[in-house]
C-alpha positions in Angstrom: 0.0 0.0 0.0 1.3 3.3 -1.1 2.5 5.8 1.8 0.5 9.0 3.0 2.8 12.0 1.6 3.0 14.6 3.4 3.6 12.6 6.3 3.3 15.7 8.7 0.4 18.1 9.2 -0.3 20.9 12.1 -3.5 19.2 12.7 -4.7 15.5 12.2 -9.0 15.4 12.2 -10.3 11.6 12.9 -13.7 11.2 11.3 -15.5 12.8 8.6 -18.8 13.8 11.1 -20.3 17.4 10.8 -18.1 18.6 13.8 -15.1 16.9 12.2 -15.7 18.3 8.9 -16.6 21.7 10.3 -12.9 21.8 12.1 -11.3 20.5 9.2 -12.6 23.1 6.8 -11.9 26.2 9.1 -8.5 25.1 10.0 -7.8 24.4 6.2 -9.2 28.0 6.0 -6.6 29.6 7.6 -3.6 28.0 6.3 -3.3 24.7 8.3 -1.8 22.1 7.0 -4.9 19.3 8.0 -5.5 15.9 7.3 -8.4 14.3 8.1 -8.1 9.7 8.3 -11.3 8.1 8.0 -12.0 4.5 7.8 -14.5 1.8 6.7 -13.7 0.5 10.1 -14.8 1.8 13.4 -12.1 4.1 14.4 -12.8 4.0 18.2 -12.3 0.2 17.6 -8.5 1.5 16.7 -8.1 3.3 19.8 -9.5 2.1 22.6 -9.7 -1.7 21.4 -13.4 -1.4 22.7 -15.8 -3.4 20.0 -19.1 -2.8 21.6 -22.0 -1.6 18.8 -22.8 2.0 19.0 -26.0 1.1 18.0 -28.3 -1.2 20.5 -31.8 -2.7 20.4 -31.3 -2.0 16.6 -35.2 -3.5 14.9 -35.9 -3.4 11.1 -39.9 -4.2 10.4 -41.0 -4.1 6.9 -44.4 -4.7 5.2 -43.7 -7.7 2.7 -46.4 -6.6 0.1 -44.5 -3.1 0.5 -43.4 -1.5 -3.0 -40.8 0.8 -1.7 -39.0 1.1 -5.2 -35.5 1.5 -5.9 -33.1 1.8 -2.7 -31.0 4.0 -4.3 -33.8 6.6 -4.2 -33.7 6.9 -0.7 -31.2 9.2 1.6 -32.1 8.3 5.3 -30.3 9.9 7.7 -28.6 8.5 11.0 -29.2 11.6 12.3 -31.3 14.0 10.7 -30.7 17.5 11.2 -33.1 20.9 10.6 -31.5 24.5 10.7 -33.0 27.8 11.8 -33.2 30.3 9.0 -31.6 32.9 11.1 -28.6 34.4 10.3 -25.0 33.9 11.8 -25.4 36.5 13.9 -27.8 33.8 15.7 -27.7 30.4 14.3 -23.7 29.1 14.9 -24.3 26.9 12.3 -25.9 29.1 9.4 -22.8 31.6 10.6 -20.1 28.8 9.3 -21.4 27.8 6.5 -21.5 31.5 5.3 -18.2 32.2 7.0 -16.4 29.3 5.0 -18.5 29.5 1.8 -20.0 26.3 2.4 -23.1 26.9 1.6 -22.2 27.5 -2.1 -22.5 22.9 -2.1 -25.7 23.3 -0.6 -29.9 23.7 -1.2 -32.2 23.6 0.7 -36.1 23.6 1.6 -38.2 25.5 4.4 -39.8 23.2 6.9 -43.4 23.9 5.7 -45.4 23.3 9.4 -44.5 22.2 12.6 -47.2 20.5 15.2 -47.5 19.9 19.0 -49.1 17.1 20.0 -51.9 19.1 22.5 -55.0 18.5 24.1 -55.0 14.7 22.0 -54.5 15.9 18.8 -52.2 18.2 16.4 -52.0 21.8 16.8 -50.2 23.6 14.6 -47.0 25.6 15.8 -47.8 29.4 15.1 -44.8 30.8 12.2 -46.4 34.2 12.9 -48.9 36.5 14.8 -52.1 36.0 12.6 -51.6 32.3 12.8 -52.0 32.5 16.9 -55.3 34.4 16.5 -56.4 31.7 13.7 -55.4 28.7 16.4 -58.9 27.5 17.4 -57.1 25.3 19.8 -56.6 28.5 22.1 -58.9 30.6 24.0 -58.7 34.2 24.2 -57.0 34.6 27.2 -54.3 32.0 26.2 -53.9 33.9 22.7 -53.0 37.3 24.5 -51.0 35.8 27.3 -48.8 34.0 24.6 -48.6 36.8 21.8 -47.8 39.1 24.9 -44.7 36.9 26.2 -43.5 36.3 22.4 -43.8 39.9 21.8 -41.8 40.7 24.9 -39.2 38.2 24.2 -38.8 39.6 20.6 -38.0 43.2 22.1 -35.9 42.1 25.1 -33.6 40.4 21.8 -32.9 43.8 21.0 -32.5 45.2 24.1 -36.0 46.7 25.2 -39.1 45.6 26.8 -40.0 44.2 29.9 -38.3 40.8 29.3 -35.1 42.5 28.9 -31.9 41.7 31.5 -34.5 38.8 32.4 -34.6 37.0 29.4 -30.9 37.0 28.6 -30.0 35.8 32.0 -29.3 31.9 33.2 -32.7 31.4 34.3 -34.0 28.2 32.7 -36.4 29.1 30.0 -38.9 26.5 32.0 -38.4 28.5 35.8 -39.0 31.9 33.4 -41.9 31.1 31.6 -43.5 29.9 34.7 -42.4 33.5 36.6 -44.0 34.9 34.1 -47.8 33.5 35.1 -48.0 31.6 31.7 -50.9 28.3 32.5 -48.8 25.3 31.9 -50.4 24.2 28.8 -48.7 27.3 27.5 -45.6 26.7 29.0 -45.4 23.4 27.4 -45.7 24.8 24.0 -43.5 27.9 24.1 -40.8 25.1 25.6 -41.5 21.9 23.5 -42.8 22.9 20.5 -41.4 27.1 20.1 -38.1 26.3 21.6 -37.8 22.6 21.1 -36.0 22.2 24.1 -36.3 20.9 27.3 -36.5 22.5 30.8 -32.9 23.2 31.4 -32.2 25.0 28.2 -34.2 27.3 26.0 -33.9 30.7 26.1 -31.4 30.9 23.0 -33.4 28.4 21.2 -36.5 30.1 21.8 -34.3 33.3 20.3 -33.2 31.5 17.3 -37.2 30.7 16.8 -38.2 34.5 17.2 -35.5 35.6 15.0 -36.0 32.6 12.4 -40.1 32.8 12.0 -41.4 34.9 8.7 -37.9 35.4 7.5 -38.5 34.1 3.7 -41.9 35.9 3.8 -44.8 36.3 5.8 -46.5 33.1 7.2 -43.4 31.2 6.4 -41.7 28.4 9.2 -38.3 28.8 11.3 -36.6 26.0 9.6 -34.6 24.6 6.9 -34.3 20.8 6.2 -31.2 20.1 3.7 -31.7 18.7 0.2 -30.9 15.1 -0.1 -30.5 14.7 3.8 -28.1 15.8 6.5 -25.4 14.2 5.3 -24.7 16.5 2.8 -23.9 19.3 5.6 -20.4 17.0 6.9 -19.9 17.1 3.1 -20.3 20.3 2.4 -17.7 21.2 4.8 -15.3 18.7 3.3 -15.5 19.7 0.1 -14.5 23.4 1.5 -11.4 21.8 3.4 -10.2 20.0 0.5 -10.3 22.6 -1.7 -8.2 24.7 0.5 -5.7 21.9 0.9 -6.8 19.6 3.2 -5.8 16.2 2.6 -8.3 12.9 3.4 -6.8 9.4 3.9 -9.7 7.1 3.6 -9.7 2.9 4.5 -6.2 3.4 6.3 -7.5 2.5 9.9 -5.3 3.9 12.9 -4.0 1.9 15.0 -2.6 4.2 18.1 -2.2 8.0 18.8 1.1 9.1 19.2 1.9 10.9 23.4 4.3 13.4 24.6 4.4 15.2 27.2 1.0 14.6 27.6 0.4 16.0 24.4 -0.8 14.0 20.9 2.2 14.4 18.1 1.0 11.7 16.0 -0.6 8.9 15.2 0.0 5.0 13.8 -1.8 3.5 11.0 -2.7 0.1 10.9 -0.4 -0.9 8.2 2.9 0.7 10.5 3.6 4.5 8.9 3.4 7.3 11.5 2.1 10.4 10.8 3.3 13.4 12.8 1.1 16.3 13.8 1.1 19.5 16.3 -2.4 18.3 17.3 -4.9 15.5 17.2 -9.1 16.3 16.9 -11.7 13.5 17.2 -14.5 13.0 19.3 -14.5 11.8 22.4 -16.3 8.7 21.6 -13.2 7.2 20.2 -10.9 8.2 22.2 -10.4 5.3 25.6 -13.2 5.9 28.1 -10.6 7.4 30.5 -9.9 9.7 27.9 -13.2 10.9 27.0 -15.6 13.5 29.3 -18.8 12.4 30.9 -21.4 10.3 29.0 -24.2 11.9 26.8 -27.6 10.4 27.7 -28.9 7.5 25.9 -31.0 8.0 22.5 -33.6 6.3 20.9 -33.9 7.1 17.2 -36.1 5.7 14.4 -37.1 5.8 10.4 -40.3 4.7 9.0 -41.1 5.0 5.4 -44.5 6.2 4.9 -46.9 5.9 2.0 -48.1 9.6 2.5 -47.6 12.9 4.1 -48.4 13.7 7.9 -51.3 16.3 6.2 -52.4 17.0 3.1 -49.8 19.0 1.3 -47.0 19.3 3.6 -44.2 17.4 2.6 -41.3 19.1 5.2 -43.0 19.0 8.8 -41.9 18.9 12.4 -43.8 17.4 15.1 -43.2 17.4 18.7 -44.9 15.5 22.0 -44.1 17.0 25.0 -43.5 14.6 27.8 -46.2 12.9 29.1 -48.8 13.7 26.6 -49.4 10.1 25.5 -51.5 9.1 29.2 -47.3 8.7 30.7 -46.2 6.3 27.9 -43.3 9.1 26.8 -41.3 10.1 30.2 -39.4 12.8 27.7 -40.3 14.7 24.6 -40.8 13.0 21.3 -39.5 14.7 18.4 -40.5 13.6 14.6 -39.5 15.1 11.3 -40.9 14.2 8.4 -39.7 15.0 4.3 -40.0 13.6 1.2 -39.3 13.7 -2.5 -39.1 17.9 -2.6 -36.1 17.2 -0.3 -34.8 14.3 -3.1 -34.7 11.9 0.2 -37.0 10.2 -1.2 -39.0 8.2 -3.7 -42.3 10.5 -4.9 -44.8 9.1 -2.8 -42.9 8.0 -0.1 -42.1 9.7 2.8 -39.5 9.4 5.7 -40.5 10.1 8.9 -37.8 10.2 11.9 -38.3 9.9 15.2 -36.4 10.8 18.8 -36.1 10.9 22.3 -34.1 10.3 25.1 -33.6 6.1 26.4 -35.4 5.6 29.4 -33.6 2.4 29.3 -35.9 0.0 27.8 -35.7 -1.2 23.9 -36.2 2.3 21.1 -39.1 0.3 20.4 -40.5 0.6 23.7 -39.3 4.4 23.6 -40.8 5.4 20.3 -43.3 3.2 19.2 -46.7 4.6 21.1 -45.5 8.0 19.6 -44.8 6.5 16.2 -47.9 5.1 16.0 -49.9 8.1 17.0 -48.5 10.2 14.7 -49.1 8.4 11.6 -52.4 7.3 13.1 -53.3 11.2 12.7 -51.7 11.3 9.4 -55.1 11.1 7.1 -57.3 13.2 5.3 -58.8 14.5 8.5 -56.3 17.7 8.1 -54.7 19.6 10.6 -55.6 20.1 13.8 -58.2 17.1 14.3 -57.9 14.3 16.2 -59.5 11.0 13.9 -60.8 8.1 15.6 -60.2 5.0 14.4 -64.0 4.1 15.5 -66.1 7.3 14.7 -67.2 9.5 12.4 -63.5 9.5 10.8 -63.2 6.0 10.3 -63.0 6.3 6.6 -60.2 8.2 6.6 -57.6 6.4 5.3 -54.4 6.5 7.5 -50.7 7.2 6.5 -48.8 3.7 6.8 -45.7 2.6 7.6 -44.3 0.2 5.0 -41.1 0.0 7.0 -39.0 1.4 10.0 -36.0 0.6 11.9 -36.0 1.3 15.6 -32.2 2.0 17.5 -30.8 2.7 20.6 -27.8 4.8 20.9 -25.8 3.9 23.5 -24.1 6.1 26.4 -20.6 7.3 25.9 -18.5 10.4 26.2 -19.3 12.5 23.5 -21.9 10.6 22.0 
C-alpha cells in the first residue's frame, strides 16, 4: 500500500462527522496544514480496542407486500438535522457555512409546518402572529397571554421591553416562563414545541425561533431541512477543506495515537507508517473511556417509510410530544421530522418520517413506538388540527402507513 505524503500536518481530524468536517474546513481555511483519516472500520475500535456496537436494540420491520421502489432513491439519515433560518449573527451553524462558503454545495427547503401534540391531537405551531389568532385550539385569554410573552421576548432580543436583562439571564427558560404566570399548557408549547427544548435550556433556542419565524416571507416556518438529507452538511464542509488543501486518507484505519508530554504528536496507521502532527481532533467517543468527558444520555432514534404525508400537502414537517402527553407512555419529549421527495430523500410518494427521544432504558421500540404510532395514526385526510378516531365519524379516513421502519438505541458514551 502506497505511503501518505505529506507525512506531517499541524492538525490530524479523525472522522469525517459534521463537527469533524466543520474543524477541518476552518483550519484548512486559515492555512493549516490538515489531514483528516477516516475508515470503513470503526475508528474508536483502533483506539481504545473497545468493540461494543454503538448502535443497541437496533429493529428493522417491513411490510412484505410493501413497494418501496429502488433503494438507491432513498437518503435516510442516522441523524437527521433541521437548521433555523436565522442568520450567523444567531444560528452558529448558518454563521459557518456563510463564514467558509459552504453553503455554495448546498440547497435547501423550508420546513413547511411544525405541530405539538396538545389536548390529543395536532396543533399547529404558530410561524407568525395572525396564525395565533387563527389557532382554534386556544382561548382568548391564552392567545394574549402568549402573543404578549413572544412579543416581549422579541424586544428584550434587541435590548428593550419588559423581558429585557431577564430574558438573557441563566434562568432556565422553563423556571422563566412559569415567573411569568403563563398556565402550563402554554408553558409546554412555548418550551416543547417554540423552543424545542427541554426545561434546562431554552432561552437561546427560543431566540433562534423568534428571529427565524417569517424570515422568507410572511406566514413562512423557522426551519430549513437540507436537500438530499443531512449528510450533505459533513460534506459540504469537506469539500471546503479539500479545496483549501486539506488532505483525506480514507480505508487506512489507525492503529494508536502518538503521546508526549502529555500531548498528541501523532498517530499509527494500521499498516505501520506514523504520521506526525502539532495536534490531534476527534470525538470523544473514540478516544479510551478514560480519555473521553462524561457520558451523553442515551437516545432512541427511528425511520419509518411512509406511503403519504403527515397532512395533506405538507411534505417538510416537524412534530413534537411533549412529555407525558401520550396518558405517561413518553417520560421525555418526542421529536419527529418528516420529508419527502421535494427534499430528493426520497421516492415520490414515499415519505421518511424520523423519530427521537431520550432512552429511558428499555428497547427504542419501547421508547418510540406509542408516539410512532400516534403520529401516523393522525396522518389522514382529517387535516390539521383534528384528532380522527379509528372508531367514529372518521373512520373512513384512510391513515398514512408505515411500510417499513428501523428502531435503534444509541448507546451512552462520552461525546456521543
Amino acid at each position: 500500500m502506497a505511503e501518505i505524503s505529506p507525512d506531517d500536518f499541524d492538525l490530524i481530524v479523525v472522522g469525517t462527522g459534521l463537527q469533524e468536517a466543520l474543524l477541518a474546513a476552518a483550519a484548512s481555511k486559515t492555512g493549516k496544514r490538515c489531514e483528516t483519516a477516516s475508515s470503513a472500520t470503526k475508528v474508536e475500535v483502533a483506539l481504545s480496542g473497545d468493540d461494543s456496537s454503538l448502535y443497541t436494540d437496533v429493529e428493522v420491520e417491513r411490510d412484505s407486500r410493501a413497494d418501496l421502489g429502488p433503494l438507491r432513491d432513498y437518503n435516510i439519515d442516522l441523524a437527521p438535522k433541521v437548521l433555523y433560518c436565522a442568520d450567523l449573527l444567531i444560528d452558529p451553524l448558518i454563521g459557518a457555512l456563510l463564514a467558509c462558503g459552504a453553503q455554495h454545495y448546498l440547497e435547501f427547503k423550508l420546513v413547511q409546518a411544525s405541530y405539538v401534540w396538545r389536548g390529543g391531537r395536532l396543533a399547529r405551531v404558530p410561524a407568525a402572529r395572525a396564525d395565533i389568532f387563527r389557532d382554534r385550539s386556544l382561548g382568548p385569554a391564552d392567545k394574549r397571554a402568549l402573543m404578549r410573552f413572544l412579543t416581549a421576548a422579541a424586544g428584550a432580543l434587541h435590548g428593550t421591553g419588559p423581558l429585557y436583562g431577564v430574558f438573557c439571564g441563566r434562568q432556565p427558560l422553563a423556571a422563566l416562563l412559569e415567573a411569568q404566570g403563563l398556565a402550563p399548557h402554554l408553558r409546554d408549547f412555548i418550551l416543547y414545541a417554540l423552543a424545542m427544548a427541554d426545561a434546562e435550556q431554552g432561552r437561546a433556542a427560543l431566540a433562534l425561533y423568534l428571529e427565524s419565524a417569517g424570515r422568507y416571507g410572511a406566514g413562512t416556518g423557522a426551519l430549513l431541512a437540507p436537500m438530499f438529507g443531512a449528510g450533505e452538511l459533513p460534506q459540504a464542509f469537506c469539500r471546503v477543506a479539500a479545496v483549501a488543501g486539506a488532505l483525506y486518507v480514507l480505508r487506512r484505519p489507525l492503529a494508536a495515537a502518538l503521546l508526549r508530554g502529555g500531548r498528541c504528536v501523532g498517530v499509527r496507521t494500521r499498516d505501520g507508517q506514523v504520521l506526525t502532527c502539532m495536534a490531534m481532533a476527534c470525538n470523544t467517543g473514540t478516544l479510551p473511556a478514560a480519555w473521553g468527558g462524561p457520558a451523553s444520555p442515551s437516545l432512541a432514534r427511528g425511520v419509518c417509510i411512509l406511503d403519504g404525508p403527515l397532512q395533506d400537502g405538507e411534505s417538510q414537517v416537524t412534530v413534537v410530544i411533549p412529555p407525558r402527553a401520550l396518558g405517561g407512555a413518553n417520560a421525555a419529549a418526542v421529536r419527529a421530522l418528516q420529508v419527502g421527495a421535494a427534499t430528493s430523500a426520497c421516492p415520490p410518494g414515499r415519505y421518511l418520517l424520523y423519530l427521537s427521544t431520550l432512552s429511558s432504558g428499555a428497547s427504542a421500540a419501547h421508547d418510540l413506538r406509542p408516539a410512532g404510532g400516534m403520529v401516523a395514526a393522525l396522518g389522514s385526510s382529517a387535516g390539521p388540527g383534528t384528532s380522527p378516531d379509528p372508531g367514529g365519524e372518521d373512520s373512513d379516513d384512510e391513515a398514512v402507513g408505515a411500510l417499513a421502519s428501523a428502531l435503534r438505541g444509541l448507546g451512552e458514551g462520552p461525546g456521543k
